[in-house]
N, C-alpha and C positions, 0 to 999 in steps of 0.2 A: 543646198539641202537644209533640210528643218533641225535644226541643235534641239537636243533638249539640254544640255549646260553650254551658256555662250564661253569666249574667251574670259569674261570677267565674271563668270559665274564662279559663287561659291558655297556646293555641295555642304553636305552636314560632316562634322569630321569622320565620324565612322564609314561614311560614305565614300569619302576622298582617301581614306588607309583601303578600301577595298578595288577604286578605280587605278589607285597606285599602284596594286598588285597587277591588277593587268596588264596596266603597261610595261608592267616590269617581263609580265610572261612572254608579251608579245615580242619582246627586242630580245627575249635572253637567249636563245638558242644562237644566235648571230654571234653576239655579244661575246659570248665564252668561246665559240666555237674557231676566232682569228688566234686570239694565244694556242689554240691546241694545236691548229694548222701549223703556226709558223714553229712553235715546239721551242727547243734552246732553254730553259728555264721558264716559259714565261706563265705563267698562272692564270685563270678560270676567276678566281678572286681580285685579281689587281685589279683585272680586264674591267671588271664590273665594277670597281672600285673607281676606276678611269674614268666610266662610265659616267657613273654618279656625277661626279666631279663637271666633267667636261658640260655636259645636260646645265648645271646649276651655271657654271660660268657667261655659257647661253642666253639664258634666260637672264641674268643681271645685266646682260650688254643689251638684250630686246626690251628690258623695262618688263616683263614678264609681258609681252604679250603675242606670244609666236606660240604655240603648243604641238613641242615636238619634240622627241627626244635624242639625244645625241648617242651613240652606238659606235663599236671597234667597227671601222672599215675596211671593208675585204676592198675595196680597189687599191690601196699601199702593200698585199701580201708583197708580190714581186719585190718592193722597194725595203720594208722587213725585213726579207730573206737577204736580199744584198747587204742591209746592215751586217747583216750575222756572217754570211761568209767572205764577205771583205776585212772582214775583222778580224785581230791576229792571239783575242781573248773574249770569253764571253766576257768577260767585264767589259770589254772597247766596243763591242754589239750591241748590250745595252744603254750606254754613252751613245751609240750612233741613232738609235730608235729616237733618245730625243734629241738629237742636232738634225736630222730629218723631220724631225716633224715640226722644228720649228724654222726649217726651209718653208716646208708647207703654208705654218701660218704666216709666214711673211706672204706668200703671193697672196692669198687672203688680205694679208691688209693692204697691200697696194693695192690689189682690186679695189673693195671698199674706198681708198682716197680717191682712185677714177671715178668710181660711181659718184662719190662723194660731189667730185668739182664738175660734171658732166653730166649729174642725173642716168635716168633710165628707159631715157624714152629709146635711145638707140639699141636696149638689150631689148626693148619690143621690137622695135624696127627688125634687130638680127634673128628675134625668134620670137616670131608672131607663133599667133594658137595654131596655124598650121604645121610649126615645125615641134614647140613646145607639146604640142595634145598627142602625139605619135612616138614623140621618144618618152613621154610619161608610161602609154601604154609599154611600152618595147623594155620598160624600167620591171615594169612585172612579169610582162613575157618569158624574159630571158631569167628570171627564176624560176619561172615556171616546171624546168626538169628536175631544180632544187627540188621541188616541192613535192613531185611527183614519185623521184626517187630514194625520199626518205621515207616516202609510205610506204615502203613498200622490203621496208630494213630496221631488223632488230636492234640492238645492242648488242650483244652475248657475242665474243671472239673467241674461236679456239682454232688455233694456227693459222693466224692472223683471216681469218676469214668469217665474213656472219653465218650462224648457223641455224639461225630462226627461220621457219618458210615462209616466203614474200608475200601467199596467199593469209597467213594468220597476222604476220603485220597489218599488212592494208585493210584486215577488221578492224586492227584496234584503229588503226589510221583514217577509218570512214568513222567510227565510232566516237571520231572526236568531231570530224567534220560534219558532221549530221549534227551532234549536240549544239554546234554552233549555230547553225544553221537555223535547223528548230528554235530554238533558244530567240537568237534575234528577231526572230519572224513574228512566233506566236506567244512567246515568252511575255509576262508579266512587265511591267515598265522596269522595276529596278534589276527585272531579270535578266531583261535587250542590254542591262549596262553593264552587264559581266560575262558576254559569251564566252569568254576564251578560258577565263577560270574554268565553268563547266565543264567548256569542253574539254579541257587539259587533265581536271580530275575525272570527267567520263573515260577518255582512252586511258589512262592511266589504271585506271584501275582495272577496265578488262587486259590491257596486258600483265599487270600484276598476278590477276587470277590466271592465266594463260604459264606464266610463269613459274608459279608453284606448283602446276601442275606439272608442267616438263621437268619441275626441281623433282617430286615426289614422283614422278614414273621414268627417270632416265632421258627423255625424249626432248633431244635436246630441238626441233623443230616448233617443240612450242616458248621455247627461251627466249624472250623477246628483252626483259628489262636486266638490264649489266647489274649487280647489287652491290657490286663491289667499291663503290665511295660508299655506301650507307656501311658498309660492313667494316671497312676501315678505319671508322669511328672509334670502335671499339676493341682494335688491334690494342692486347695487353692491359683490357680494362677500362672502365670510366673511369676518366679524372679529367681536368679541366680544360686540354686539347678538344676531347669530343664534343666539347659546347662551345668553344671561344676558340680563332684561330688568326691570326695575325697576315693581313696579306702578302706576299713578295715586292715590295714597291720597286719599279724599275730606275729610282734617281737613288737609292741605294744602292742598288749594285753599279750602276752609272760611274760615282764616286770614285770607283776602284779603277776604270776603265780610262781615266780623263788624259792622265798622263801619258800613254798609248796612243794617242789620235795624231793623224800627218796630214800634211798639207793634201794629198792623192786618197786617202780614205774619205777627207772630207768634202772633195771632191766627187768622188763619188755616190757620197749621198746624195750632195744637191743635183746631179744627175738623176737617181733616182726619185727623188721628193718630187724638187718641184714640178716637174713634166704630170705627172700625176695628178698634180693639185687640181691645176688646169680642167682638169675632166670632170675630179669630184665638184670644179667650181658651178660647172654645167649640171651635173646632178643638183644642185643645191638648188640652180636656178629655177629647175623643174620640179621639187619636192614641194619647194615657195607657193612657186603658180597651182600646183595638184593644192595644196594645201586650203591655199585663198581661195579657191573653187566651195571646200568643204566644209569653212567656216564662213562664206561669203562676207571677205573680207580682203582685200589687198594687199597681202603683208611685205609687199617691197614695196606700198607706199609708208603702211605704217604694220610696224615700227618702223619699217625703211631695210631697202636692202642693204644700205651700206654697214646698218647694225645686225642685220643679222648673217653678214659676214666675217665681222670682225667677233661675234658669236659666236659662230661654227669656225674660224679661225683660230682664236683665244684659247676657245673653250678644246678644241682637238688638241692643240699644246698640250694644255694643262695634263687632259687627259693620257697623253702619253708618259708626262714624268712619272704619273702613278702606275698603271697598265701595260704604257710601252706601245700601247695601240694607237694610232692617230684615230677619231671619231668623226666620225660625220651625220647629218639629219637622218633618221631612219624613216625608209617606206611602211616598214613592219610596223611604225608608230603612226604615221598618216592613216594608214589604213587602219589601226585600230580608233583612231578619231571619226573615221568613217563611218565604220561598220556600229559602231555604239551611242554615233551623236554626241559624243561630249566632249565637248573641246575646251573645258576648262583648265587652265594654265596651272592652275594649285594641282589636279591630279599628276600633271607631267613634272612639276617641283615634286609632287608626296615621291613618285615614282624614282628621282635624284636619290631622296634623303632614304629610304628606301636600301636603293641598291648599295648608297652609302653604309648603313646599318649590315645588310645584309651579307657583306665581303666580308665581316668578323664572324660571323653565326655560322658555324663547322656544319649542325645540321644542313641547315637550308640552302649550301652550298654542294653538298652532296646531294640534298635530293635533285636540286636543278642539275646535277651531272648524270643523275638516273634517269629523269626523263627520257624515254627511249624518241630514237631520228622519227619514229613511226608516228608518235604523238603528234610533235612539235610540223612535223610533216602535213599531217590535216589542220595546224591552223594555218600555219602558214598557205597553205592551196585559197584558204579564203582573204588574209591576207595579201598575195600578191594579186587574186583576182580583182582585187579592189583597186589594187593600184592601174592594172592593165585598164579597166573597165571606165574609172575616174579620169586616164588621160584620152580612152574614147570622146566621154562624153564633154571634153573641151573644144573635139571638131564640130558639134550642132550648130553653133554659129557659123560655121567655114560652109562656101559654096562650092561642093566637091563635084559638081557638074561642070565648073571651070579647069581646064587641062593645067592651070598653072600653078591650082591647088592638088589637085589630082595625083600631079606625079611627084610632088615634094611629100605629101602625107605616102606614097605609095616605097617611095626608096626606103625614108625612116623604117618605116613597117618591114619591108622586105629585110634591109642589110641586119635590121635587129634580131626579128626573127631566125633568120638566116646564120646569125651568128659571125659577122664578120670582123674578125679580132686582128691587128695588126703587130707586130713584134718588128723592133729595132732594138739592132743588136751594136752595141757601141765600140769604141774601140778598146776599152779596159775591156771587154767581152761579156759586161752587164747587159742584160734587153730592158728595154720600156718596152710593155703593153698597153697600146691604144683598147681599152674594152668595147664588145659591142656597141652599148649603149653609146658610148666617144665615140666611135664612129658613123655611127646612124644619124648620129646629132649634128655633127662634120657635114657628110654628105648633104645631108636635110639644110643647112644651111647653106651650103655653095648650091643645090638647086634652088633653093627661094631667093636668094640673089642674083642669080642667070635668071628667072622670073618675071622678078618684084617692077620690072620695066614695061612686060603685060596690062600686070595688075593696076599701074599708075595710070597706062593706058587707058582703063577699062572703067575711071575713076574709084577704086578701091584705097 
């Protein structure tokens, strides 16, 4: 596709503080949303503080030239949760978040010295664009209910249930997606380079006004936006909590927890870690390839895969001693390179220092918890449709009139779709979950090796 900023382009600063915000928009729902999941102490601020961190470590191992950004990964919840209730103190859970995730970056780096002494032609060889372009698509698919069913939900809880109607959501939640939309389409040139702001302050603000309305006539159906992090700023006054806030770092409370850990605890995290890795290693493989497509550029030749493994490796560590999150490449960040053409390496750094800055700033971390699911829901529908859409059009070159392409693009597709999720259950009584996407990608590869004897036939 046509960039208007390349990898080495660089924007005017003012420019690059506002493409930075985007990308910050576009990961942060994800982003905050693994600490809330997994709960136990763990914070909204770290997470994104992780963020930052893990993002920049990244980028120093690719030599800045991969533009992507690194995000709390929901495929390790399972393995999170096992920290936590394997553990016999939350202090020894937080110690276990990062001995986990630095299982994690170990497989990371022995992958990387494989690649390293072996090269990459045999990761083509195992996953050619017939198998790679289907589980890219099946990577956005399978958000796709994400996406559909936050639009379609308020914020606002009162015993323990949403109480907004699903119909006044999914205005404000078209109302962002439209803005997007329009925006990129017929939008002005520096206006195509900030849809998701727009569109983030367009819903946003009609659920606001939605809001005050339900506030000022009782009616609690049109209560869409939560107000209560903005409101808790000012529990007992302004003073210097309500502008400045300190994150929870997870290798403090770590600290506490060190002396506590056994042989069988630790154990069981490398059970749960590394079997994991494995899968997000397959995700990475595919974000790479979606990526090189979008920047027409190679980027497991260069920078090379092996660095930007030991990247998304490194850089997940790090991010966990802060956060607690292990981080991985985000879609939600491909695609907003996508959708805006800029694939400039300094906004996805601005976006780091950023989220860095931004994990002290009490505001700005309430307002991103205000955000209603509704808003964040209409970017996201264009965001993951980009992802679906970009691993389509990886098959154009594939001759899908041939059966041996045929039914290898058609399993991906189905079992993804399809949703077919595996669960083993170990003998501590932990499960690893194989996700979708692992699966699809599984399958999709033992069918183009039953194949690939065809195809050689065929001279392919």
């Amino acid at each position: 596709m046509k960039l208007v900023y390349g990898i080495h382009d660089k924007p005017r600063f003012r420019a690059v503080i506002v493409f930075a915000f985007q990308q910050l928009l576009a990961i942060m729902a994800a982003t905050i949303a693994v600490p809330a999941i997994v709960g136990n102490g763990m914070t909204a601020s770290a997470a994104l503080f992780g963020a930052g961190i893990g993002t920049l470590v990244y980028q120093l191992f690719t030599s800045f030239r991969s533009p992507v950004f690194l995000g709390s990964s929901f495929a390790f919840l399972g393995s999170m949760f096992a920290a936590f209730s394997g553990a016999a103190s939350m202090e020894m859970g937080f110690a276990g978040l990062i001995i986990g995730a630095a299982f994690a970056a170990l497989v990371y780096v022995v992958l990387a010295v494989i690649v390293k002494i072996s090269g990459v032609k045999w990761i083509s060889r195992l996953m050619p664009a017939v198998v790679i372009g289907p589980t890219v698509a099946i990577i956005g698919l399978s958000l796709a209910g994400n996406a559909v069913g936050d639009m379609m939900k308020g914020d606002v809880m009162i015993d323990g249930a949403a109480v907004a109607s699903p119909y006044i959501a999914l205005i404000c939640g078209l109302a962002t997606l439209f803005t997007v939309v329009l925006v990129s389409t017929y939008g002005k040139r520096r206006l195509r380079l900030i849809p998701f702001i727009l569109g983030i302050l367009a819903g946003y603000a009609v659920a606001l006004a939605f809001t005050l309305i339900g506030n000022a006539t009782g009616s609690d159906a049109l209560k869409i936006i939560d107000l209560a992090p903005i409101k808790a700023l000012f529990d007992g006054g302004v003073s210097l909590k309500t502008f400045l806030s300190v994150p929870q770092f997870t290798f403090l409370k770590a600290f506490k927890g060190l002396n506590q850990l056994t042989p069988e605890y630790i154990g069981t995290l490398a059970v749960g870690y590394i079997p994991v890795a494995f899968v997000v290693f397959a995700e990475h493989i595919a974000d790479h390839k979606n990526l090189s497509t979008i920047v027409n550029q190679d980027l497991l030749k260069d920078p090379g895969l092996p660095s930007t493994l030991l990247g998304d490796g490194i850089g997940s560590f790090a991010g966990a001693l802060f956060g607690g999150c292990p981080n991985t490449t985000y879609g939600e960040s491909v695609g907003c390179v996508a959708i805006t053409g800029n694939a400039s390496v300094i906004s996805i750094t601005g976006a780091a220092g950023l989220a860095l800055a931004f994990a002290f700033i009490a505001p700005f971390v309430a307002f991103l918890d205000s955000i209603p699911s509704c808003v964040m829901g209409g970017v996201c529908m264009t965001l993951y449709g980009f992802i679906a859409v970009s691993g389509l059009k990886m098959l154009q070159p594939v001759d899908l009139n041939k059966n041996s392409n045929l039914f290898v693009a058609s399993v991906i597709l189905i079992a993804g779709v399809g949703g077919m999720v595996l669960n083993f259950t170990l003998r501590s009584g932990k499960t690893i979950t194989l996700t979708s996407v692992a699966c699809a990608l599984i399958l999709g590869i033992i069918t183009n090796l039953m194949l690939s004897p065809k195809n050689k036939r065929d001279g392919e």
